[in-house]
N, C-alpha and C positions, 0 to 999 in steps of 0.2 A: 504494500500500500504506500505511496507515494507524497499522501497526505494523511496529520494525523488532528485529532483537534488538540486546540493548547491548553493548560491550564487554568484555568481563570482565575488568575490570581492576581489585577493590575485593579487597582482604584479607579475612578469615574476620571478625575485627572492625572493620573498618569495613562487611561488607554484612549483620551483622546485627541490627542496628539498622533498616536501611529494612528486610529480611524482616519482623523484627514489625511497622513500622506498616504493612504491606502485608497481613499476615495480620490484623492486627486492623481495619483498615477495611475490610476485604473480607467479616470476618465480622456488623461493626456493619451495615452495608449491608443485612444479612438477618434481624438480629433486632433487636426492641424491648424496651426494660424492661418487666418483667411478660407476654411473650411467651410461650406454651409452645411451647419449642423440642425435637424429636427429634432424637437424634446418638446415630451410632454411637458406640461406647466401647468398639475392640478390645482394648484396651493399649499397642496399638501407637504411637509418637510421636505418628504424625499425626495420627490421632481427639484422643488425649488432649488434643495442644495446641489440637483446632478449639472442645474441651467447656470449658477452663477461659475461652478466651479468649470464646465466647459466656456463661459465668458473668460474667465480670468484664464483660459489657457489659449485664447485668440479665436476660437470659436466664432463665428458669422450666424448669430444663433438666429431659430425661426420658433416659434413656440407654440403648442396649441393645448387650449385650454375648452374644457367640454362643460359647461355651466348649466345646474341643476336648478330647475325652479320647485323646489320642494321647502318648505317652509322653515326658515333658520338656518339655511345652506349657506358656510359662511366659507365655503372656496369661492364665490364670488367676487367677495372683498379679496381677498390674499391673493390670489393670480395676479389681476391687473396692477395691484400693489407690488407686487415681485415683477412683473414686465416691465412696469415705468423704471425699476431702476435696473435694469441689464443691459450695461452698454451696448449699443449699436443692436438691438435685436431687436425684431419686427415679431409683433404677436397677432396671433388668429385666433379668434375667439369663437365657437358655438356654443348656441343654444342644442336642446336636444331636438325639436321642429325644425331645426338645419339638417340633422342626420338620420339618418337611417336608423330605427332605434332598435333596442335588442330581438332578437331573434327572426328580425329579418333576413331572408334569403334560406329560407330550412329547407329547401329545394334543391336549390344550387350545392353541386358536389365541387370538392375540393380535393388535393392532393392531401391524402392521409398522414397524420403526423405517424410517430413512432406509437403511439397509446391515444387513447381516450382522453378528451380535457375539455374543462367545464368553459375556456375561454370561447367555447364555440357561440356561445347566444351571442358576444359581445363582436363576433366579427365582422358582420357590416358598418358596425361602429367604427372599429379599428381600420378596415381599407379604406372610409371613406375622411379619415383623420391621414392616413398617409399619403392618399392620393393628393391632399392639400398640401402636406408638406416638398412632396415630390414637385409640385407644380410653383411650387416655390426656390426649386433648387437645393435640397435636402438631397444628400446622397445617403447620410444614416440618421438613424431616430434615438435618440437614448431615453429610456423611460427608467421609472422609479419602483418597476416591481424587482419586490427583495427586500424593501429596507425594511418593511413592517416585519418579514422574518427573521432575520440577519439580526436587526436591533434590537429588537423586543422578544424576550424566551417569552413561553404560555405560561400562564400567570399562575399555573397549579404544578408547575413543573420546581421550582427553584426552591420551594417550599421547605419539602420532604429534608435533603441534606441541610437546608438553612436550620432546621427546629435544633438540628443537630450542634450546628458549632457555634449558632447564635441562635438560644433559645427566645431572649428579648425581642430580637427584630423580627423573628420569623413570624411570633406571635401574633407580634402588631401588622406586619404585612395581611397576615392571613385574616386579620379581624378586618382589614382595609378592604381586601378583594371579597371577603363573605359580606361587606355591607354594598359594596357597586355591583356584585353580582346577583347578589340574593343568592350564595347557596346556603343550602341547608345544614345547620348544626352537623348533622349526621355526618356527610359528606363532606365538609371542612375536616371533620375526625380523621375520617378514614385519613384523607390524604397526608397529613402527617405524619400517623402515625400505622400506617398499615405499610410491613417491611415486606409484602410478598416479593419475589423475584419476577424479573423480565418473563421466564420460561413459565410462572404458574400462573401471571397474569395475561398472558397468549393466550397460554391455554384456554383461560375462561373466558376469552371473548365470545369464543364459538359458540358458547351457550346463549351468549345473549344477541345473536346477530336480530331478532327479529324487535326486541325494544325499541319502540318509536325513538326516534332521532329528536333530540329537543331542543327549538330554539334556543332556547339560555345555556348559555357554557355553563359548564358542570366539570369542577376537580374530579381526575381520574390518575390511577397511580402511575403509569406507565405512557398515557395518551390517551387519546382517542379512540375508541373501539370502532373496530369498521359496525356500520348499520345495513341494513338492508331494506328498500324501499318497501312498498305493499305489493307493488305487482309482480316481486321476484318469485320464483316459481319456489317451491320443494326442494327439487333438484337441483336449483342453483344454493340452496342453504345450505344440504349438505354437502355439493362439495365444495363451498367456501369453508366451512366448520371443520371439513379435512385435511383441506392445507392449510389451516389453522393449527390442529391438531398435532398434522406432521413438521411445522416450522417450531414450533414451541419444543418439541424434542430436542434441538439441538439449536436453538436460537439462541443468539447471546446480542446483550444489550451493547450500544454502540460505544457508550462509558459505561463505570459499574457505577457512576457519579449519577442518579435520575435526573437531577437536571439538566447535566452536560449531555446526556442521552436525545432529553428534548429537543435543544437546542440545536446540537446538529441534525438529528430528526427532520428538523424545520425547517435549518439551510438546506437540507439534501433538496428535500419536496420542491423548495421555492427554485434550489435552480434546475430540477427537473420542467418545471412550469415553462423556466425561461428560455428553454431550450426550446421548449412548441412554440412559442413565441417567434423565436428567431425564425423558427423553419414556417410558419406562416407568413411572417413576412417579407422573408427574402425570395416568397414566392409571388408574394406582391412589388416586389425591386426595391425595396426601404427597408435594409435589414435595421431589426429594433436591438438596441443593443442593453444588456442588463447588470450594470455596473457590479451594485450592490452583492452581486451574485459571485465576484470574483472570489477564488482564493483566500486572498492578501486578503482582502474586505474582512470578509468570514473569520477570517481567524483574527483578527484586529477585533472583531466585536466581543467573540466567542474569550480571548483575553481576558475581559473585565468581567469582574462578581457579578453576579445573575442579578444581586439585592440593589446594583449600583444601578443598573438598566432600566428598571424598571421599579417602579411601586403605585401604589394604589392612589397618590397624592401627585404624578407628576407623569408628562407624557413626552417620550423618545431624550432622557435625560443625554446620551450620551451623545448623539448626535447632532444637540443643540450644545454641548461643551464643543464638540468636534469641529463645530463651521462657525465658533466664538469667531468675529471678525472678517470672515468671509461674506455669510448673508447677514442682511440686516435686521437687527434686535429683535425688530418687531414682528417679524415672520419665527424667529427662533421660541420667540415665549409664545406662541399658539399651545393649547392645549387640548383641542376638539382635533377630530375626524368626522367627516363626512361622508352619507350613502346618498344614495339615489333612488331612493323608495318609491318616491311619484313616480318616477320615469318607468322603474319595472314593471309597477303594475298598471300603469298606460298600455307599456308595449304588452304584458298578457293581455289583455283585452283587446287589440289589437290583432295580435295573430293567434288569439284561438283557436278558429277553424286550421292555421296550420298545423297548431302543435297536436290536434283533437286529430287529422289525419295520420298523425304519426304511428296510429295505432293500427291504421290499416296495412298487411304485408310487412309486419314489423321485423325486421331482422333481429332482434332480441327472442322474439318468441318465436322465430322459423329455430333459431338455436337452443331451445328449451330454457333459456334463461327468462326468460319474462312470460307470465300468464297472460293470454290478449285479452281476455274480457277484464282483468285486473287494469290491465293498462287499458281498456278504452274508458274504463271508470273514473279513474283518477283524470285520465287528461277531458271528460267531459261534464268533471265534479264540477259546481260551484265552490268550493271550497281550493281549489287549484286558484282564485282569485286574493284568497285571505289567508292561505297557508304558507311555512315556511319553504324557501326556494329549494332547499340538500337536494330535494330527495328528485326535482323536475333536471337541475343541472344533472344528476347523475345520469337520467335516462337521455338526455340529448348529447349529452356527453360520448355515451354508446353505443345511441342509436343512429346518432348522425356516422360516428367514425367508422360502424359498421357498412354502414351504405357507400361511405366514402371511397372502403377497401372494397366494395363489388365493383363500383365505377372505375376502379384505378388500382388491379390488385398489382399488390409486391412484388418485384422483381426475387427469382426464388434466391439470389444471396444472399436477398436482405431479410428474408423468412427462414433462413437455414441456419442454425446455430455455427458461427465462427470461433475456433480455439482463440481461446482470450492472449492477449499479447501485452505484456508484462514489461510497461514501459514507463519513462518516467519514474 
């Protein structure tokens, strides 16, 4: 293995210092002076610090910013607030009645990424944000997915060893997160103090694949238990429960540290993510590029104590130490995040009858994995209007990518298993 993760052993000031040179040579790495570079510019921290810090390396920046009319949506102040001061870049701004909103185009087949991924509702979004930058002179795009994982462990992860070597702070953390999240007494318990292992907490996933999925984050010892929608079949339960079963034999945790496990857990996934990313857009000609995802990054965050990163009273601490003096103040002290809750549930109502077709000739249930009267229930529920998104991203996620691979199957090398090559 070639990379391993670090210790976390650096203070909030001592690890941010290496975070900036790790974000800004990761960002120099991708653009040239006099370069016309595209980047998002949500407001949100992470975009912001990827636009000054490609500024400050001669970047020709172009920016675009996708503005929410959802009530208290306050990226609309912070983008144009961070545009006006980026030298010499020209900003595009949308509304979402500019674009094409989610889950349009669920017709149109595409070049199959490597797996299934949730970014599919947002793609019309995404080519019709690059197609502007492209026409702008953008040869690449740098966006800001990664930082929320890179920067931020899950907030039930850090816990567990914290109670341990600081029973003071762990306490108060966990009393912080059981009052913003509402978990219950119970389950604040468990998570401290329940020492199962990696291998017995696998195991018991499998038991519980069919628990509804629930909106509100909920401490779990080890992560997130895979769920399973409604309309997944028997057949698919059990043999998710079996290679459940069978990986818990001999599965070992990524640290024996549960936080540090999370943690890069989290990079892994995020730069998994970012990898479909790239390969969707560079099929669009605007490769997106994902900083935050590198390396260096990663292991500059993964550095500093989990307790420093994060707490219940303060939001992307390290980060806002890291670009002290690059962006300004008043974009650093932001403490909110933003959704776009109007806009999704606009665009479901909107394309209903597509998503309500997806049931007909389902490539999920020609594979015994999805029940089709299960699935034409759910996609022609009323409640598909007022329920949580998990469990609709998953089925478009696989049922798009499946049709994808009918339209445009694999070339058989890239479907053949190749001896691994042991490099780096």
């Amino acid at each position: 293995m070639w990379w391993r993760p670090p210790s976390p052993h650096l203070s909030l000031a001592q690890g941010a210092p290496a975070l900036r040179d790790a974000l800004r040579e990761a960002v120099s790495l991708r653009v040239r002076p006099g370069q016309v570079v595209g980047a998002d510019l949500s407001g949100g921290m992470d975009s912001t610090s990827l636009c000054f810090l490609a500024a400050e390396a001669g970047a020709r920046l172009v920016t675009a910013s996708l503005h929410s009319t959802t009530p208290g949506n306050e990226d609309r102040h912070y983008a144009p607030y961070a545009a006006k001061r980026l030298p010499g870049s020209e900003s595009l701004a949308f509304t979402f009645a500019e674009v094409p909103g989610y889950f349009a185009g669920l017709g149109e087949r595409h070049d199959p990424a490597d797996e299934p991924t949730a970014v599919t509702r947002g793609r019309a979004v995404q080519e019709h944000l690059a197609h502007a930058l492209r026409h702008r002179g953008a040869q690449l795009r740098l966006t800001g997915y990664g930082g929320d994982d890179v920067l931020l462990p899950p907030r039930w992860s850090y816990l567990y060893p914290l109670v341990r070597r600081h029973p003071v702070t762990a306490l108060r953390h966990a009393a912080g997160w059981r009052a913003r999240s509402r978990w219950p007494l119970s389950a604040t318990a468990r998570l401290l103090f329940d020492g199962r292992s990696y291998s017995r907490w696998l195991a018991a996933t499998g038991s519980r694949l069919h628990e509804p999925a629930t909106g509100r984050s909920r401490p779990d010892n080890w992560g997130t238990g895979p769920r399973l929608p409604a309309w997944a079949t028997d057949n698919a339960a059990g043999l998710l429960a079996g290679l459940l079963d069978s990986a818990a034999q001999e599965a070992h945790p990524l640290s024996s540290d549960r936080g540090l496990h999370a943690r890069v857990h989290q990079a892994r996934e995020a730069g998994r993510i970012a990898s479909i990313f790239l390969h969707d857009s560079t099929v669009d000609a605007l490769p997106a590029e994902s900083p935050y995802c590198d390396d260096t990054v990663i292991t500059a965050c993964l550095s500093v104590r989990a307790q420093d990163t994060t707490s219940p009273w303060s939001y992307k601490p390290l980060l806002a130490a890291a670009m002290d003096g690059v962006v300004p103040d008043h974009l650093l002290e932001r403490v909110t995040k933003d959704h776009v809750t109007q806009e999704w549930h606009h665009s479901l109502r909107r394309h209903r009858r597509d998503l309500a077709d997806l049931a007909s000739n389902s490539h999920l249930a020609a594979a015994g994995i999805a029940d089709e009267n299960a699935l034409r229930r759910v996609l022609h529920s009323p409640e598909l209007l007022t329920s949580q998104s998990h469990g609709l991203e998953q089925l478009l996620a696989a049922e798009l990518w499946l049709r994808d691979l009918a339209t445009h199957p694999r070339p058989a090398y890239l479907t053949t298993p190749q001896p691994q090559e042991h490099s780096r």
